[in-house]
C-alpha positions as CSV (number, residue, x, y, z in Angstrom):
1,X,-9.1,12.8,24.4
2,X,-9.8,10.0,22.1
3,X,-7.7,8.8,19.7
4,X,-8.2,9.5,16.1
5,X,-9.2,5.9,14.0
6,X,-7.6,6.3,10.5
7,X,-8.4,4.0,7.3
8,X,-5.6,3.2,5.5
9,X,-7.1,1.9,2.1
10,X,-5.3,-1.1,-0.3
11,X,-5.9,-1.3,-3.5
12,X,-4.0,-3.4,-6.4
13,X,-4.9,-3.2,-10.3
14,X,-7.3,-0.4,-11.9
15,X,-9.0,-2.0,-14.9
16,X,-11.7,-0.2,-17.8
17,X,-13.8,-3.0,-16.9
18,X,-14.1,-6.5,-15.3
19,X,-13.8,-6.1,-11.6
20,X,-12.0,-8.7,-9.4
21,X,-10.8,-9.4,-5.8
22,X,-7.7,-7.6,-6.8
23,X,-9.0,-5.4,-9.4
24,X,-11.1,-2.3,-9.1
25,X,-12.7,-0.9,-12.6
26,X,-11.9,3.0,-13.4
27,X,-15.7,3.9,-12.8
28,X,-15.4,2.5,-9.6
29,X,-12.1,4.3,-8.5
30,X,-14.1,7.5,-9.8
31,X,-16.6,7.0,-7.6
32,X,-15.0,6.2,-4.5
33,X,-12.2,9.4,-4.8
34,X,-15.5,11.4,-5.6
35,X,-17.0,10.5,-2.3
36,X,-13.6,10.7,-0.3
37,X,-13.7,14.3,-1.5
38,X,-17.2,15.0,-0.8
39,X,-17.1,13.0,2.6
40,X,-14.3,15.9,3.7
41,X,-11.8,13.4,3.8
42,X,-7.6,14.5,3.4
43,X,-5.6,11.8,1.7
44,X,-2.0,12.4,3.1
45,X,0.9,10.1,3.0
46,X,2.0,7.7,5.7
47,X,4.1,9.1,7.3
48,X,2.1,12.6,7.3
49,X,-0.1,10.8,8.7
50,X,1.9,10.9,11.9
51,X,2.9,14.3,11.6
52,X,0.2,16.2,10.5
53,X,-3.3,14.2,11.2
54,X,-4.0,16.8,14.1
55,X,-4.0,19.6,11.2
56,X,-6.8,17.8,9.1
57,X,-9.9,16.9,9.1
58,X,-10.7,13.1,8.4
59,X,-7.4,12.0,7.6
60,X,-7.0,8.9,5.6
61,X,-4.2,7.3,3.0
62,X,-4.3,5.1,-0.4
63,X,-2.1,2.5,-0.8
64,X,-1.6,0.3,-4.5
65,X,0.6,-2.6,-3.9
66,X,2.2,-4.0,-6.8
67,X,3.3,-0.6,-9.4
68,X,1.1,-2.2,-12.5
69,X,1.4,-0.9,-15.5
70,X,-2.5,-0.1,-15.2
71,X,-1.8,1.9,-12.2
72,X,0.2,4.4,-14.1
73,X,-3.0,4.6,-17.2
74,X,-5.6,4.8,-15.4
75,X,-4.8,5.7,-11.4
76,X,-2.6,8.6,-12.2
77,X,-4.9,10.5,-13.9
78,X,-7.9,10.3,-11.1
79,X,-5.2,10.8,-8.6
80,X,-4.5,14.3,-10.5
81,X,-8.7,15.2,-11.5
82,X,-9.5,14.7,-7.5
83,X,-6.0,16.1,-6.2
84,X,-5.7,12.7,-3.9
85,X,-2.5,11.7,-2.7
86,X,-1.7,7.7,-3.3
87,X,1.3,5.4,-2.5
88,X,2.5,3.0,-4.7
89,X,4.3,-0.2,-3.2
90,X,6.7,-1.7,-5.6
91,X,7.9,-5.5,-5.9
92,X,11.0,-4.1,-7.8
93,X,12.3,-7.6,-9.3
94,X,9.4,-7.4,-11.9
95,X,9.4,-4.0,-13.2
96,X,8.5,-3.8,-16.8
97,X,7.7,-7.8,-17.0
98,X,4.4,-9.6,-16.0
99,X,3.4,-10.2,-12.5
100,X,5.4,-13.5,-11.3
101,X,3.8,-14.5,-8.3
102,X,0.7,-15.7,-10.1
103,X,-0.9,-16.5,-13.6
104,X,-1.7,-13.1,-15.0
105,X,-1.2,-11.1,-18.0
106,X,-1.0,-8.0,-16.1
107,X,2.4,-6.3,-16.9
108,X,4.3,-4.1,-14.2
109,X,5.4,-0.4,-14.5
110,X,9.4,0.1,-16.2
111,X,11.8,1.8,-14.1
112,X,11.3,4.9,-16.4
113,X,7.5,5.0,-15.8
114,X,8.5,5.1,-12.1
115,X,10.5,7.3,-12.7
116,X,8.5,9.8,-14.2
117,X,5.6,9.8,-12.0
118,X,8.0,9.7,-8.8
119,X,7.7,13.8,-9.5
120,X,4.4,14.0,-9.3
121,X,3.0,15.7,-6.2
122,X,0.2,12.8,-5.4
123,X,2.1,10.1,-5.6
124,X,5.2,8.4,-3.1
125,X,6.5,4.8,-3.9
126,X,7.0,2.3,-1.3
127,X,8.5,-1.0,-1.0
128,X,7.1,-4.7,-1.6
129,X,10.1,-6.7,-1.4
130,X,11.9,-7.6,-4.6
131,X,10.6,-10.8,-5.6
132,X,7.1,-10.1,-3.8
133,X,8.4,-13.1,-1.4
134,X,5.7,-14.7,1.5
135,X,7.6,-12.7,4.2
136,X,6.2,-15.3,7.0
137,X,7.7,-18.8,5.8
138,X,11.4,-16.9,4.1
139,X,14.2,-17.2,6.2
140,X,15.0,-13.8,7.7
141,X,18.7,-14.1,6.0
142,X,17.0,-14.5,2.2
143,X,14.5,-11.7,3.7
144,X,17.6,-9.3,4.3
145,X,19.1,-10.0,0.4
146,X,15.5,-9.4,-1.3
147,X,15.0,-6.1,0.7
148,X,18.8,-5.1,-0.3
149,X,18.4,-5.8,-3.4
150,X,15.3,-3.8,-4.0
151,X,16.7,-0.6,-2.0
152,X,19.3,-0.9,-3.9
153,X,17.8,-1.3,-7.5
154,X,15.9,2.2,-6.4
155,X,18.5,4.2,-5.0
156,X,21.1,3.5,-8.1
157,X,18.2,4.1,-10.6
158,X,17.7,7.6,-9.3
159,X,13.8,6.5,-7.9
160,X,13.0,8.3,-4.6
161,X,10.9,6.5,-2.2
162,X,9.6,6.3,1.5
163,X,10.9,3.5,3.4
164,X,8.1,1.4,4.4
165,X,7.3,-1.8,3.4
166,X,4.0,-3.3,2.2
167,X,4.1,-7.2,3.0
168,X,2.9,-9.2,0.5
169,X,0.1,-11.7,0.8
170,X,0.0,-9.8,4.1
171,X,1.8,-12.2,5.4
172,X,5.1,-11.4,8.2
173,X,6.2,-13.0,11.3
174,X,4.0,-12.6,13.7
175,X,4.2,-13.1,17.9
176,X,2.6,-16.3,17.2
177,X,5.3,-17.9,15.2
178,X,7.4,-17.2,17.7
179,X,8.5,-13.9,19.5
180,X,12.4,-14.2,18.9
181,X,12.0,-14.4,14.9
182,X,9.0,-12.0,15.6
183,X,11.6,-9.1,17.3
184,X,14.9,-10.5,14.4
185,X,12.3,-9.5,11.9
186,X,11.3,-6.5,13.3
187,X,15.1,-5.4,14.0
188,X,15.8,-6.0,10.8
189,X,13.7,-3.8,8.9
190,X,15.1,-1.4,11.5
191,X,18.4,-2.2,10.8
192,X,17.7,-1.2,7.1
193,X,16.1,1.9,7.7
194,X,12.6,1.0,6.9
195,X,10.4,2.6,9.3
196,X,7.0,1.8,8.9
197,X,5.5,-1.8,7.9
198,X,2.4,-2.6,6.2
199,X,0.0,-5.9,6.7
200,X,-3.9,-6.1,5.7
201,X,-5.7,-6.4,9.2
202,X,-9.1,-4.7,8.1
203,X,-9.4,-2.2,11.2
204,X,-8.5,1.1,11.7
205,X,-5.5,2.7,13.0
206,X,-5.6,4.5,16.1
207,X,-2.8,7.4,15.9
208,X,0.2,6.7,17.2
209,X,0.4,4.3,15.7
210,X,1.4,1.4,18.4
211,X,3.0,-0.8,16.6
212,X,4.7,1.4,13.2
213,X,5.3,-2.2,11.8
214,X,2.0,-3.6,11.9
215,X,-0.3,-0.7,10.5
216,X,-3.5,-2.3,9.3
217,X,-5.1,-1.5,6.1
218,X,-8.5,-2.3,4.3
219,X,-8.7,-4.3,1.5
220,X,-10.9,-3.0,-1.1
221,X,-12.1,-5.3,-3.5
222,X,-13.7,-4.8,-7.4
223,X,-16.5,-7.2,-5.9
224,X,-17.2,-4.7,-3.1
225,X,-20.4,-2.6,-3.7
226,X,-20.3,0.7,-3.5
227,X,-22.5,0.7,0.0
228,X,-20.1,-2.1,1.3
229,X,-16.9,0.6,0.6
230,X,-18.5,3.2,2.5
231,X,-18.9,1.3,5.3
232,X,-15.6,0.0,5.0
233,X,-14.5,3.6,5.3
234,X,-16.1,4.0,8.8
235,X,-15.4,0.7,10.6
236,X,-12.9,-1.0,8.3
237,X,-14.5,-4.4,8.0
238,X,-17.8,-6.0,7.3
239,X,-19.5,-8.4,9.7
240,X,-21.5,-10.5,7.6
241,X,-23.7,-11.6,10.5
């Protein structure tokens, strides 16, 4: 029996207009739920994915790293017209202040606004470190505080969440920067009780998965056309040759 392949989409800001690299406009987030529903597609969470993907047909999940305070305008409401399901990865150390980790005027979600649509049905929150640190070149010792702190900043405001991890920039130790830091890093997020771990990868997941810390997901971009997301969709990458 073959295994199922599963796109796991990534998404960041959702914007009335200007479309970016990180930055999909509201027309275009119409469009693309529109066809996930007319495609026969069921968005389900992470970790249903796991559980349940044998129950549905064309399973797939949304991810929006980074809880901006655009997401909760203009993501929510499409999320509840198209009844889609959607995770929200949160870099906890900037709610309600602007993004720190480059030159933008975008403004994070408060702790309230998470709070408020933590109840909703479509949505789960996730984790994307406190200070949305480069998980690759941090030392695993400042990697266990951030992570702490950030479990800790949800848990004693009340804010359910899934433990997984989105790692920003994409970036985490891989084999190839050595396999012992590799395996500390993986232990670790063990250790804390985060069970799944998110990178970028651009492919497919085949279910199990076979590494729960390494699940890839596909970027989609404001400058993608709307033929280059549908293909994305099927294989997960584009090959421009």
């Amino acid at each position: 029996m073959l295994q199922p392949r599963i796109p796991i989409l990534m998404y960041h800001s959702v914007l009335p207009s200007t479309p970016s690299a990180s930055s999909v406009t509201i027309e275009q987030l119409e469009q693309q739920l529109l066809y996930i529903k007319k495609q026969g597609y069921t968005t389900l969470f992470i970790d249903e994915l796991e559980n349940q993907h044998e129950s549905f047909r064309k399973p797939i999940a949304l991810t929006f790293d980074d809880a901006y305070l655009n997401n909760y305008h203009h993501l929510i409401p499409l999320l509840e017209k198209y009844q889609v399901k959607a995770t929200i990865m949160v870099p906890t150390g900037y709610l309600g202040q602007l993004a720190g980790w480059y030159k933008t005027d975008e403004k994070l979600m408060s702790i309230e606004e998470l709070r408020r649509i933590s109840t909703s049905p479509h949505i789960r929150l996730g984790l994307h470190t406190h200070m949305h640190i480069n998980l690759r070149h941090t030392p695993l010792e400042l990697v266990k505080e951030d992570l702490i702190t950030s479990i800790k900043l949800l848990t004693n405001n009340k804010i359910p969440f899934t433990p997984m991890l989105a790692y920003p920039f994409g970036a985490y130790p891989k084999k190839k920067d050595g396999k012992e830091k590799h395996q500390q890093f993986t232990l670790l997020l063990k250790t804390l009780g985060i069970t799944h771990g998110l990178r970028i990868g651009n492919r497919l997941n085949k279910l199990p998965f076979a590494n729960p810390y390494e699940i890839k997901r596909v970027d989609i971009k404001g400058t993608d056309t709307f033929f280059s997301f549908k293909i994305k969709l099927l294989v997960g990458y584009i090959n421009p040759f």
